[in-house]
SEFILUM-651637 format. One line per 10 residues: number of its first residue (from 1); for each residue x, y, z of N, C-alpha, C. Coordinates in nm, 4 decimals. Each point is the difference from the previous one (the first is absolute). Layout:
NUM> X,Y,Z,X,Y,Z,X,Y,Z | ...;
END
This chain:
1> 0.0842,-0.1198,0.0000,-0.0842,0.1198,0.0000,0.0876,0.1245,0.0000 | -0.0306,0.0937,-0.1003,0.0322,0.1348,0.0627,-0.0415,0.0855,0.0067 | 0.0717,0.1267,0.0726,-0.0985,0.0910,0.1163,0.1064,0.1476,-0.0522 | -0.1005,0.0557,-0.0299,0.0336,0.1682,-0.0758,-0.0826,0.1085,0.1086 | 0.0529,0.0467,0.1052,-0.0703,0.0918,0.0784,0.0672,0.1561,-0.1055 | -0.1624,0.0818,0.0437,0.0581,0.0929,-0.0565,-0.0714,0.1135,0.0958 | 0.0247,0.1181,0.0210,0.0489,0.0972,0.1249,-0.0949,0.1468,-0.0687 | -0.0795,0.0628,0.0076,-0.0401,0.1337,-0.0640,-0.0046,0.1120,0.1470 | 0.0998,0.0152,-0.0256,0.0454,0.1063,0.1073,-0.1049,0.1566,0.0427 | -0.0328,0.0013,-0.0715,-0.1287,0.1406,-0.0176,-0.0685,-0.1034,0.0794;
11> -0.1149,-0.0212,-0.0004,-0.1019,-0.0572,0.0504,0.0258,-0.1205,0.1169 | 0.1452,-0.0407,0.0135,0.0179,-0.0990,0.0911,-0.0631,-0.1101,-0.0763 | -0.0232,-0.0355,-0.0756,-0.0609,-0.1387,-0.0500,0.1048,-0.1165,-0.0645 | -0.0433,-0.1255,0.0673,0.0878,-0.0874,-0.0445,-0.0859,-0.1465,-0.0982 | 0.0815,-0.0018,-0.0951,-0.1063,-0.1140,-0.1330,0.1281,-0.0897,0.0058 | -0.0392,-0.1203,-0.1107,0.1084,-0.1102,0.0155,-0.0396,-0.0487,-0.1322 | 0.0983,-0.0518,-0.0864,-0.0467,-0.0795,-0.1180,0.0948,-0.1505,0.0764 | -0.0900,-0.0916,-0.0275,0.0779,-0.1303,0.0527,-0.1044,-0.1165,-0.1129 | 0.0559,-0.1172,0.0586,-0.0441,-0.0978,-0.0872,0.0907,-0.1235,-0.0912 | -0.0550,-0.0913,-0.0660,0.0994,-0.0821,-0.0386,0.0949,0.0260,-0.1405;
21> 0.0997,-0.0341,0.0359,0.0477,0.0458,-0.1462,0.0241,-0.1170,-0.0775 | 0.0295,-0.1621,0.0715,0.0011,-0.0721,-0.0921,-0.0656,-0.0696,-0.0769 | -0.1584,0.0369,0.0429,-0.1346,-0.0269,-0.0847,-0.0528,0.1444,-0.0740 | 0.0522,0.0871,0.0321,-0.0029,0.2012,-0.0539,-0.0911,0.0281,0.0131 | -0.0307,0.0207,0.1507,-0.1692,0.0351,0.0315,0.0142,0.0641,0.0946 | 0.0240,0.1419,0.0225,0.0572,0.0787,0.0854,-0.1637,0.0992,0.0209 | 0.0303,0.0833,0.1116,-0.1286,0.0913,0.0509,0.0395,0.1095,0.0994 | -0.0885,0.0812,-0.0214,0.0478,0.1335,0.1060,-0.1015,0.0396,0.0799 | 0.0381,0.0262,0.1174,-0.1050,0.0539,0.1327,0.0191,0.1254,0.0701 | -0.1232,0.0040,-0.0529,-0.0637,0.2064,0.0374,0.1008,0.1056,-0.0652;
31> -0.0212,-0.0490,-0.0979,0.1147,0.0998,-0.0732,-0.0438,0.1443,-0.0346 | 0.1306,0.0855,-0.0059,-0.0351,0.1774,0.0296,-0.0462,0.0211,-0.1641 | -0.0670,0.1026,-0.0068,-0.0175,0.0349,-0.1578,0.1193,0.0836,-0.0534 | 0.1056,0.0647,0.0635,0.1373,0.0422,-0.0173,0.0965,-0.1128,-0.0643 | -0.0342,-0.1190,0.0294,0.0990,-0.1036,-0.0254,0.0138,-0.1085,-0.0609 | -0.1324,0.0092,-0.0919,-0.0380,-0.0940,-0.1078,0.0691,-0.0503,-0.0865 | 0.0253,0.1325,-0.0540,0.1957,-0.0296,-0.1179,0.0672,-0.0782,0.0824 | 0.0450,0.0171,0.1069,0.0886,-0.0346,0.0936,0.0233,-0.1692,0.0057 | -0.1526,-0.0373,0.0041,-0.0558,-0.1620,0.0178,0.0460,-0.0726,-0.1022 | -0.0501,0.0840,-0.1151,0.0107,-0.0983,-0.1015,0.1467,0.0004,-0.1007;
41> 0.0863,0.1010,0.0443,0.1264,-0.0153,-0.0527,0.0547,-0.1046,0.1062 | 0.0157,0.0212,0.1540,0.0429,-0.1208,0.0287,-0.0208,-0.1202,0.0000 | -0.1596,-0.0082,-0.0626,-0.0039,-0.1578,0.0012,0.0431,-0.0160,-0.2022 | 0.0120,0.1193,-0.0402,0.0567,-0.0587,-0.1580,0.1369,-0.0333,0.0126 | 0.0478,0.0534,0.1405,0.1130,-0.0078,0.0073,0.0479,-0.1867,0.0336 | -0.0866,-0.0046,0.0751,-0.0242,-0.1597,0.0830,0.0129,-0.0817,-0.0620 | -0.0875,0.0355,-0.1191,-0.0465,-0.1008,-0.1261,-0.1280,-0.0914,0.0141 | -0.0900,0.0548,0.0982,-0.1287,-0.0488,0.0444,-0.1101,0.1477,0.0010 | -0.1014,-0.1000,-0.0819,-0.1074,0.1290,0.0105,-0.0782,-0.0110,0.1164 | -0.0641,0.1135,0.0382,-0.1023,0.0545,0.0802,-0.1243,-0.0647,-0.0145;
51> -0.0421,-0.0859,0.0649,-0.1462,-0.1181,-0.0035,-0.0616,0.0736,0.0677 | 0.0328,0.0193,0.0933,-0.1453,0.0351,0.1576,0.0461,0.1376,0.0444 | -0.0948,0.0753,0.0333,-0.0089,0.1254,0.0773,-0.0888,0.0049,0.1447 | 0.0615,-0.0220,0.0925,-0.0613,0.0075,0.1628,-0.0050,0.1471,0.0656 | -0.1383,-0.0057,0.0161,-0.0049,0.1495,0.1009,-0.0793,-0.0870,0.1224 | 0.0824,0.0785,0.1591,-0.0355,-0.0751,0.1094,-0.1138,0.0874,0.0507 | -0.0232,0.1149,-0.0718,-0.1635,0.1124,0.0302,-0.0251,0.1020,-0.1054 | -0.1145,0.0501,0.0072,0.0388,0.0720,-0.0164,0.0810,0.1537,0.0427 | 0.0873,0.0522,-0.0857,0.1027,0.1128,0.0704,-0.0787,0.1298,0.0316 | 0.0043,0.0754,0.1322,0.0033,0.1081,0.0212,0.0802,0.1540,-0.0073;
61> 0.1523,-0.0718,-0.0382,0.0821,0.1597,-0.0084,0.0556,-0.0336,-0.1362 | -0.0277,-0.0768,-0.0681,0.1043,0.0415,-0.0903,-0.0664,-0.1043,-0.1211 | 0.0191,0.0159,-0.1486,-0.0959,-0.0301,-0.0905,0.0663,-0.1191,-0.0305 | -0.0790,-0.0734,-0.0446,0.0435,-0.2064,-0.0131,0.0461,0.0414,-0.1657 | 0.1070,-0.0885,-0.0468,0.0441,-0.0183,-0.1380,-0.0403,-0.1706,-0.0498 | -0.1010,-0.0114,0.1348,-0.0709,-0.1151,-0.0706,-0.0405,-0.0049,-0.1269 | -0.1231,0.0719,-0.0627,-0.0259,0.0149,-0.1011,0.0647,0.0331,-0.1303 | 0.1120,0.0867,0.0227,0.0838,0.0082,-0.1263,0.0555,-0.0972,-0.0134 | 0.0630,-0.0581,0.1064,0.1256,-0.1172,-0.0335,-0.1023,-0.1147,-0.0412 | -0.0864,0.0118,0.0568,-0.1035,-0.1414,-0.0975,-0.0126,0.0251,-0.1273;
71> -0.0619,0.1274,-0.0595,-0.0169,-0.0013,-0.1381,0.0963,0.0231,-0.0987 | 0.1472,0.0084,0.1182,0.1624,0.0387,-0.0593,0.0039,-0.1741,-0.0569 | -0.0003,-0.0747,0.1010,0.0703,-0.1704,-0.0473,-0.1229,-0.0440,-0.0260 | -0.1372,0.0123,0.0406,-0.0825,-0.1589,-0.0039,-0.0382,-0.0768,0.1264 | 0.0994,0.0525,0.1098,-0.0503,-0.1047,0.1020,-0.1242,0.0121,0.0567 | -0.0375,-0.1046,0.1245,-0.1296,-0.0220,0.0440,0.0090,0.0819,0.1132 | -0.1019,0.0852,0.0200,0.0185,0.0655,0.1142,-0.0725,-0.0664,0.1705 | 0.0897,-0.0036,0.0737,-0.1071,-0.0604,0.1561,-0.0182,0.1008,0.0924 | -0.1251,0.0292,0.0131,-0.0007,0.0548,0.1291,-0.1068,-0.0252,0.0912 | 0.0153,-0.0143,0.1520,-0.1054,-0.0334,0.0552,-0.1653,0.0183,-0.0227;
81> -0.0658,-0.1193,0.0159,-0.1415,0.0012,0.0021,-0.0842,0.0996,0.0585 | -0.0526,0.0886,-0.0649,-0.0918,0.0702,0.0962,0.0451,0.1463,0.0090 | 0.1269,0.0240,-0.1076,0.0787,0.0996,0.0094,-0.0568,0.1271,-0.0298 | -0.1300,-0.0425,-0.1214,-0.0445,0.1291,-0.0521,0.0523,0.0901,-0.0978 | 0.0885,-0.1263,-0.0862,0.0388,0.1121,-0.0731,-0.1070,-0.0399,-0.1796 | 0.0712,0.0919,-0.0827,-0.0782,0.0162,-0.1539,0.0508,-0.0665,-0.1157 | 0.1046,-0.0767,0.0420,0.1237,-0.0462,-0.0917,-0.0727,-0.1531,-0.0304 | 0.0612,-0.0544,-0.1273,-0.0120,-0.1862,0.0446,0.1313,-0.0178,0.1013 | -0.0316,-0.1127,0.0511,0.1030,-0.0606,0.1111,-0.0435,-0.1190,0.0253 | 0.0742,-0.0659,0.0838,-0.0356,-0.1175,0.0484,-0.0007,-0.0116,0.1339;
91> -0.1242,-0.0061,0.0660,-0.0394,0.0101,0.1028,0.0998,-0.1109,0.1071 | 0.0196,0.0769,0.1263,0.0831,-0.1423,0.0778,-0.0428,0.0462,0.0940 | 0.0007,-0.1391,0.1011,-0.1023,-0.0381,0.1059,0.1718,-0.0824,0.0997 | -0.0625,0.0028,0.1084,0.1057,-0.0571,0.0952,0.0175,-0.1361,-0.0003 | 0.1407,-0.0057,-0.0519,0.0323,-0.1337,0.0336,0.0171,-0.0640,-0.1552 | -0.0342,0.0938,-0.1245,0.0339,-0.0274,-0.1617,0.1473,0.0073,0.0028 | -0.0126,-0.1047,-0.1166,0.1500,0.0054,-0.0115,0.0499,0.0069,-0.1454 | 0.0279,0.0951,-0.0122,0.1224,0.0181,-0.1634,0.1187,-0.0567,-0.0165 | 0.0169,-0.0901,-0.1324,0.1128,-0.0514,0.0020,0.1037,0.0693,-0.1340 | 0.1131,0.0142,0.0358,0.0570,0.1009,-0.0780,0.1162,-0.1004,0.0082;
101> -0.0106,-0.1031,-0.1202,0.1177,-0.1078,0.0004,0.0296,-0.0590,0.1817 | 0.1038,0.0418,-0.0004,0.0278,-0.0788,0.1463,-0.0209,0.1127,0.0470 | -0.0252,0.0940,0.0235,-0.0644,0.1377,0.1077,-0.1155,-0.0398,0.0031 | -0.0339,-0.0308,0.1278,-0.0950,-0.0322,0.0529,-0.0670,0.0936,0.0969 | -0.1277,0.0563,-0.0235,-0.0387,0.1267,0.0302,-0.1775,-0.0079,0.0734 | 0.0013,0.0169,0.1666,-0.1335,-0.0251,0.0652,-0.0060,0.1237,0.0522 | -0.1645,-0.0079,0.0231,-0.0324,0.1055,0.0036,-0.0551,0.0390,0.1585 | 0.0262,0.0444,0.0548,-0.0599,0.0281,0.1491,-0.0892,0.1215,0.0032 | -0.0828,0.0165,0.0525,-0.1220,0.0911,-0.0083,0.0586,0.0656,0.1329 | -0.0083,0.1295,-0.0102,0.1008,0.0740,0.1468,-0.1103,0.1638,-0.0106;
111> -0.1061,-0.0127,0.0443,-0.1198,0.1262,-0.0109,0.0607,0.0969,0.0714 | -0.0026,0.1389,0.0577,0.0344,0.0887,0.0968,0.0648,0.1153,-0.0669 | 0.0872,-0.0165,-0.0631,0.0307,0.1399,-0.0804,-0.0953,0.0702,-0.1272 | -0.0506,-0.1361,-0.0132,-0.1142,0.0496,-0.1156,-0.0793,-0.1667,0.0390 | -0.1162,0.0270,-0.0255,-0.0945,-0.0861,-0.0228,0.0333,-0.1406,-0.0684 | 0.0451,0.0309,-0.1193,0.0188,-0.0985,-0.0605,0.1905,0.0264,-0.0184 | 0.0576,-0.0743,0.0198,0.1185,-0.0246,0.0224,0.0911,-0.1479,0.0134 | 0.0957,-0.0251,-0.0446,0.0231,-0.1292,-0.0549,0.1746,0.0312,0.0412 | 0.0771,-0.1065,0.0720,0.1581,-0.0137,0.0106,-0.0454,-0.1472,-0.0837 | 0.1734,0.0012,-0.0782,0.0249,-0.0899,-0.0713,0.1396,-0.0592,0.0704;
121> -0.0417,-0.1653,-0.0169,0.1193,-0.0700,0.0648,0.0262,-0.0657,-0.1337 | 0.1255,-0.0101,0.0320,0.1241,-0.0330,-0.1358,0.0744,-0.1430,0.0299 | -0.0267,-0.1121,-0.0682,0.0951,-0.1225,0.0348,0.0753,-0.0099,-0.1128 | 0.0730,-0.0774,0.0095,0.0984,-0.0809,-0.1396,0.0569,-0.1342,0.0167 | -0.0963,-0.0448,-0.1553,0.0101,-0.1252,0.0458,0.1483,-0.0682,-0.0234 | 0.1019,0.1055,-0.0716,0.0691,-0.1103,-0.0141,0.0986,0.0447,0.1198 | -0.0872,0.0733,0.1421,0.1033,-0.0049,0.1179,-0.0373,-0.1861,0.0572 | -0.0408,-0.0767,-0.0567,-0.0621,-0.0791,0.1011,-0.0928,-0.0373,0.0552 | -0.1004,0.1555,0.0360,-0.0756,-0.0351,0.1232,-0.1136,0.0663,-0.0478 | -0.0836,0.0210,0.0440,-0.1541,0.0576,0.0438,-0.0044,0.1595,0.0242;
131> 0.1015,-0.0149,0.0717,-0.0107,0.1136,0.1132,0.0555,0.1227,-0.0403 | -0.1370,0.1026,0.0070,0.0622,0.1647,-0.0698,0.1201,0.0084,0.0609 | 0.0841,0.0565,-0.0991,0.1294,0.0731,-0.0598,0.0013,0.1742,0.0988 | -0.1177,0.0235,-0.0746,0.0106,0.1505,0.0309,-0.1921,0.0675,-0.0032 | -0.0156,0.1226,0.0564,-0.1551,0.0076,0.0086,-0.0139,0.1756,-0.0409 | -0.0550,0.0165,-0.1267,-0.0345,0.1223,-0.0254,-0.1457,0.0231,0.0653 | 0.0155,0.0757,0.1293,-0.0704,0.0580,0.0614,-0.0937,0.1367,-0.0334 | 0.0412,0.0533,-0.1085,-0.0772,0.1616,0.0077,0.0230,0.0494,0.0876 | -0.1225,0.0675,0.0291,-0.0114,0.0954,0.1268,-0.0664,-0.0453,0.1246 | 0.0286,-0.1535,0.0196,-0.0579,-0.0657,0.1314,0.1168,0.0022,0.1413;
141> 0.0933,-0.0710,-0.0292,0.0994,0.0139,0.0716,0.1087,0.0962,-0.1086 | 0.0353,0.0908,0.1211,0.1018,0.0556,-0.0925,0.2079,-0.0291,0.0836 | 0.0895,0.0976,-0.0547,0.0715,-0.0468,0.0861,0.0154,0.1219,0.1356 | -0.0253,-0.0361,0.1305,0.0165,0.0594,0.0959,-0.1567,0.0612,0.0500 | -0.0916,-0.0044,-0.1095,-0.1288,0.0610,0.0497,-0.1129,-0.1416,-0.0781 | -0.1041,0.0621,0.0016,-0.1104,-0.0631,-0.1049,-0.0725,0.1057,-0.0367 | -0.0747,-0.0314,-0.1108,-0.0786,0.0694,-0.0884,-0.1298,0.1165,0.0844 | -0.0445,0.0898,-0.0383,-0.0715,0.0856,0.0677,-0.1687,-0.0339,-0.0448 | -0.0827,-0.0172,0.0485,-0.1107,-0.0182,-0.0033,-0.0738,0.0596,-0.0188 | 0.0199,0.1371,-0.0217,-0.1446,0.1179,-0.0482,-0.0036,0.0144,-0.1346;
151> 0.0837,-0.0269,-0.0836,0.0070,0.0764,-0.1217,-0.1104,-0.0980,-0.1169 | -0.0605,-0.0905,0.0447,-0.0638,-0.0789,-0.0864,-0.1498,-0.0186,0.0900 | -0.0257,0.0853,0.0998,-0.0752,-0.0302,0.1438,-0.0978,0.0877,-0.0832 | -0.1014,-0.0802,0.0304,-0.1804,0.1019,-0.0659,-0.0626,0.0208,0.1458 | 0.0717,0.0811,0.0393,-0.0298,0.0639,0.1901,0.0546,0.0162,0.0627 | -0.0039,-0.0831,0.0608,0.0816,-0.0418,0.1493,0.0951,-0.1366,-0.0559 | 0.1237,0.0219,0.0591,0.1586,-0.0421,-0.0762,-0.0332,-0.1431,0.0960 | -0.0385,-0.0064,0.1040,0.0027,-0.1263,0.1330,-0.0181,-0.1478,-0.0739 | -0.1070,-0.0099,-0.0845,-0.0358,-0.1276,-0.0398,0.0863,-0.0515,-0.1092 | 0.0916,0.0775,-0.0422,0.1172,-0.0191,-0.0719,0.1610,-0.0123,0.0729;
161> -0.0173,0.0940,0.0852,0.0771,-0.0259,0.1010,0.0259,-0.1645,0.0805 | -0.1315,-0.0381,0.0474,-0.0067,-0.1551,0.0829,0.0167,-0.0730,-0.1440 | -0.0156,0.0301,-0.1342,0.0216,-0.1062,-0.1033,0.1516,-0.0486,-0.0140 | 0.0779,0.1417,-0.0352,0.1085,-0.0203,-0.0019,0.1192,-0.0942,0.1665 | -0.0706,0.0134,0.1017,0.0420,-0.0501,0.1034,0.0410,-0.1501,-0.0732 | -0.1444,-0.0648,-0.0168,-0.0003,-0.1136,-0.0577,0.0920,-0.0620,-0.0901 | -0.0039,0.1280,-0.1144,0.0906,-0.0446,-0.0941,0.1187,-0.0323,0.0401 | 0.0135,0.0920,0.1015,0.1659,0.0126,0.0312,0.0449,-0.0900,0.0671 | -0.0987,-0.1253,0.0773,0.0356,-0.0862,0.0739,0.0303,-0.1447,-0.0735 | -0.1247,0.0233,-0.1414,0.0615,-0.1137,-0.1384,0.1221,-0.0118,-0.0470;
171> 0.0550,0.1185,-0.0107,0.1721,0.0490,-0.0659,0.1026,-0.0823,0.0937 | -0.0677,0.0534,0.1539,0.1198,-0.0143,0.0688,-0.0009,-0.1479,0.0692 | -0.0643,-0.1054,-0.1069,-0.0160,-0.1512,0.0115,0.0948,-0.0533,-0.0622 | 0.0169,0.1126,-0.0923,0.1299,-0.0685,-0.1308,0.1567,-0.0020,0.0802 | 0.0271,-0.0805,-0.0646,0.1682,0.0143,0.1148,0.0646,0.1031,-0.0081 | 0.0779,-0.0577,0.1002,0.0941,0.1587,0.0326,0.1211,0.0469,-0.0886 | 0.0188,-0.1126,-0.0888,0.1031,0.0262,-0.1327,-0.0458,0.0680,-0.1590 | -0.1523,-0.0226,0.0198,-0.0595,0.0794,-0.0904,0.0074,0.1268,-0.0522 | 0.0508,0.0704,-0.1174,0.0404,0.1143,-0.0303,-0.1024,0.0732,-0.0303 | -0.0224,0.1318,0.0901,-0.1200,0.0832,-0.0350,0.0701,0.1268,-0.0963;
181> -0.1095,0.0077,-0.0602,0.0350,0.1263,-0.1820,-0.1534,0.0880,0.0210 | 0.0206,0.1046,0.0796,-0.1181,0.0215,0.0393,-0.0260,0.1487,-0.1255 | -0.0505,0.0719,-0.0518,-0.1118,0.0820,-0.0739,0.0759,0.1236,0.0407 | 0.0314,0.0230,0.0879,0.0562,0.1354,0.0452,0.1052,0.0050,0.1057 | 0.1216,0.1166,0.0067,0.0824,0.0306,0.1165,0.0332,0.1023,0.0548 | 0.1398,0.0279,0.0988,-0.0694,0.1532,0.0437,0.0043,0.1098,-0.0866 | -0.1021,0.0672,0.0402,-0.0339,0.1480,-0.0679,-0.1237,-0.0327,-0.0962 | -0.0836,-0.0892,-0.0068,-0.1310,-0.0412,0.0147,-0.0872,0.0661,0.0569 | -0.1564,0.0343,-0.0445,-0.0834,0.0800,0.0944,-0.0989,-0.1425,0.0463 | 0.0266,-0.1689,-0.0327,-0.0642,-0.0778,0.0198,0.0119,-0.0481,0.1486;
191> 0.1056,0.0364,0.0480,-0.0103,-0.0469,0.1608,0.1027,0.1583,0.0535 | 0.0102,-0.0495,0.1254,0.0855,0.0850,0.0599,0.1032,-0.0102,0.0761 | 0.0184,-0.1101,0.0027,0.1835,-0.0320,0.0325,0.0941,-0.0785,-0.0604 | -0.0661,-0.0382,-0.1310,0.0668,-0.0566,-0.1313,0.1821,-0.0055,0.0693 | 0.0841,-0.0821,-0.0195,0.0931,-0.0391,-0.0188,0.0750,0.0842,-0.1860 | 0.1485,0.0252,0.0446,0.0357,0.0654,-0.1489,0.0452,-0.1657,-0.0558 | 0.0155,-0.0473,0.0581,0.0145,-0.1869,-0.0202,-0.1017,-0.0296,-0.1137 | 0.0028,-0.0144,-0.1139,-0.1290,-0.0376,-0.0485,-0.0268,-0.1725,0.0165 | 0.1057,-0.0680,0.0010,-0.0700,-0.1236,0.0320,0.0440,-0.0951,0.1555 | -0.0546,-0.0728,0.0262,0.0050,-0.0846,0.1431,-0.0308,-0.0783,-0.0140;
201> -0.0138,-0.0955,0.0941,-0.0595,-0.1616,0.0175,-0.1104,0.0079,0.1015 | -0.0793,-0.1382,-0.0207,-0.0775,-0.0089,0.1537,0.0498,0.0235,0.1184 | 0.1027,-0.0726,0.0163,0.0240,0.0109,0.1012,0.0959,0.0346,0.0788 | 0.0916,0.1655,-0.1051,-0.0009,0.0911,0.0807,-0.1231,0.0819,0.0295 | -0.0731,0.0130,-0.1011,-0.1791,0.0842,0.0484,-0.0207,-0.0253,0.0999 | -0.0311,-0.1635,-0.0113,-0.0388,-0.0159,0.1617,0.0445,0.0192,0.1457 | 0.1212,0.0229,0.0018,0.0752,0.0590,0.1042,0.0130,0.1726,-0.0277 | 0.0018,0.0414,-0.0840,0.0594,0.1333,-0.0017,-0.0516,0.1250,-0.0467 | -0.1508,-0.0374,-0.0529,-0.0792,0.0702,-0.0405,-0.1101,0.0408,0.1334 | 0.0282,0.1092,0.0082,-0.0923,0.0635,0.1265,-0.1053,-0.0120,-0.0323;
211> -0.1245,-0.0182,-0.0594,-0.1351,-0.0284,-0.0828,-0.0368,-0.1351,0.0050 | 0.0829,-0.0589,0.0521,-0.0096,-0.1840,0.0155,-0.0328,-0.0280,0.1383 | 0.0695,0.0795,0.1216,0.0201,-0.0069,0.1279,-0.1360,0.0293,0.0703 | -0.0911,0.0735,-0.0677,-0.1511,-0.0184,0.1188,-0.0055,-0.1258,0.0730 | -0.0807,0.0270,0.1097,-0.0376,-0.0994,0.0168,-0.0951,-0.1514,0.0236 | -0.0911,0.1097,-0.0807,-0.1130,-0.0689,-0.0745,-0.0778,0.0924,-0.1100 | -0.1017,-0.0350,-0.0306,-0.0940,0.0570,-0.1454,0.0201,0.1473,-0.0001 | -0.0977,0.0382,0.1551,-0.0193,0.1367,0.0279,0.0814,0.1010,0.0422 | 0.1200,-0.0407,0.0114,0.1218,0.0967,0.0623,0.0477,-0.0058,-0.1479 | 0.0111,-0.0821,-0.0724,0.0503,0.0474,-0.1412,-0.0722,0.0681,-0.0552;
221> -0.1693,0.0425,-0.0200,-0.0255,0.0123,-0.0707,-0.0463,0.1542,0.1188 | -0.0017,0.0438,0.0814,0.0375,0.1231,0.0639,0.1217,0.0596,-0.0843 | 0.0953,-0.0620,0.0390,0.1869,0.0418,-0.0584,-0.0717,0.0676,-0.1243 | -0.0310,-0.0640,-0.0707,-0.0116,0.0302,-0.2059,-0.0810,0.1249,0.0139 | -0.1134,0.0038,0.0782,-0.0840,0.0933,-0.0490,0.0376,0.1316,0.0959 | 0.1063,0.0339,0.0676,0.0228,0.1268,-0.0105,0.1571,0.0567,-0.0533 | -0.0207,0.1372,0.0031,0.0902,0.0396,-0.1073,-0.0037,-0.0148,-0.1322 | -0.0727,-0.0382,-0.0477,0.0025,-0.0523,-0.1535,0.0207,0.1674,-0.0706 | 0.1101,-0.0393,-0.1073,0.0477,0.1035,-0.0246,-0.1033,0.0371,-0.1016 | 0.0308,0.1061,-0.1095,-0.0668,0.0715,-0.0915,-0.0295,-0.1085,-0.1276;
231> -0.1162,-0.0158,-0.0987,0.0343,-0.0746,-0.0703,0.0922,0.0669,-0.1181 | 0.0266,-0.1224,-0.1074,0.0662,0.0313,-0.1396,-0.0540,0.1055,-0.0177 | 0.0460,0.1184,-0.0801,-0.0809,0.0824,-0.0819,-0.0301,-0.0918,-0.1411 | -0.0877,0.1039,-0.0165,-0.0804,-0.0971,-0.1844,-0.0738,-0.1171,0.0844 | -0.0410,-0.0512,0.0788,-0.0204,-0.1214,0.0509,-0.1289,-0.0011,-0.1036 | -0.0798,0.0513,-0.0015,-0.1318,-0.0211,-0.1037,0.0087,-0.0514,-0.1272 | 0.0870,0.1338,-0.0222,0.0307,-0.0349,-0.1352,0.0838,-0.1087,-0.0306 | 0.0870,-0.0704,0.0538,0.0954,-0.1075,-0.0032,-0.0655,-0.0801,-0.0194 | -0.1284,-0.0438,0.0997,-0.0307,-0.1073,0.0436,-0.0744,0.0086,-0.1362 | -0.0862,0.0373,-0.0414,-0.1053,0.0253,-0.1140,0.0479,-0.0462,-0.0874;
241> 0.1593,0.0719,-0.0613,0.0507,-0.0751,-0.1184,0.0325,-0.1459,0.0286 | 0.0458,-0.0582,0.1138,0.0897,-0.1115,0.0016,-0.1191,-0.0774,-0.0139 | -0.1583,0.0009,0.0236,-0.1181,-0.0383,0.0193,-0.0308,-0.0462,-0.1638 | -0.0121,0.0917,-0.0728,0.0040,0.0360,-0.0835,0.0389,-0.0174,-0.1693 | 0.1551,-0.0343,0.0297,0.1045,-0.0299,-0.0281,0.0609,0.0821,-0.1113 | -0.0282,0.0904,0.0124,0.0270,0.1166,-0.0816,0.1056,0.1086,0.0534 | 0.1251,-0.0666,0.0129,0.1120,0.0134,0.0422,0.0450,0.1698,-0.0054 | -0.0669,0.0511,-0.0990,0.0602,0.1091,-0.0512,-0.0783,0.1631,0.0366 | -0.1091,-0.0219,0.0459,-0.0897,0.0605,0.0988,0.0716,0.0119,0.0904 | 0.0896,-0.0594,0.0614,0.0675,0.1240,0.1228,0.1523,-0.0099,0.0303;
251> 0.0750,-0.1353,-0.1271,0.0892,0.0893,0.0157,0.0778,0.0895,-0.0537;
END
């Protein structure tokens, strides 16, 4: 398997092109609309095309290059069930699994930063085993914080808040060698103590992430809901296009 992280410093956002190269069925997750060129020269570079396009929500600060880079190569686009958006896609539900040659790709349903929200766990089969590799999280667990709960909230942020608790207790089932590639790092308006680290494992999170340490539902979900900083600007408009998929409406 290989693994192409790529870094968009403006917006704090982090995408990944990964996938197999010796069956040439490679894919990219939550990718920026700045960095589309970017994708597909390195995977011409690879010598494997672009099959699958994964978004783990939809985005609030910053516009998805989902849609171009699909109608750039051809690939199939996934994004969670229930997402609401205007595009074709292929709906995924928890616990689907995409196979991308030996990248082996499940889907965990992780609600709380947005409603509909999806981390992807990553195996390879020709490590051997079963057992995810690495876990593109989004904006569920992040590194040093987790994802903020109002920005997708139709009210009151709370019932998204106790969702994400949940989620966060599925993630942190996966072992502690598991490599997290989370959606964003610091200087993010998606949480508020983001790590400049963009990536981690379980299980330093689980020791070292202050957002992990409540000590049950309701003391975490107190913690989240104050202070919540300002949202994205454009948040309307962002969300509308990425909905939408009419990439070019805002940015």
């Amino acid at each position: 398997m290989i693994l192409r992280p790529f870094l968009f410093e403006e917006t704090s956002c982090a995408s990944a092109l990964f996938g197999c190269t010796s069956q040439h069925r490679l894919a990219v997750v939550d990718p920026h609309v700045e960095l589309v060129d970017r994708y597909v020269e390195v995977a011409a570079a690879i010598g494997s095309p672009i099959v699958a396009v994964f978004e783990t929500h939809v985005q609030a600060d910053h516009v998805s290059g989902l849609p171009l880079l699909v109608e750039r190569v051809g690939a199939t686009a996934y994004l969670p069930a229930r997402a609401g958006v205007e595009f074709d896609h292929v709906p995924v539900e928890d616990g689907d699994v995409i196979e991308l040659g030996n990248t082996i790709v499940t889907a965990i349903a992780t609600p709380g930063h947005a409603p509909a929200h999806l981390a992807f766990a990553v195996a390879d089969r020709r490590r051997g085993t079963a057992d995810p590799w690495l876990v593109f999280s989004g904006d569920s667990l992040l590194v040093g914080d987790v994802g903020r709960p109002d920005l997708h909230a139709q009210g009151d942020p709370e019932p998204l808040a106790r969702a994400l608790y949940g989620s966060l207790q599925k993630l942190l089932r996966l072992p502690d060698g598991v490599v997290v590639y989370p959606s964003h790092f610091g200087g993010s308006v998606c949480g508020r103590g983001l790590s400049g680290n963009p990536f981690s494992s379980i299980g330093f999170e689980r020791r070292h992430n202050e957002a992990l340490q409540h000590a049950d539902e309701d003391a975490f979900v107190r913690a989240l809901l104050v202070d919540v900083p300002p949202p994205p600007a454009r948040q309307a408009e962002i969300v509308a296009a990425n909905r939408s998929g009419w990439a070019h409406q805002a940015a």
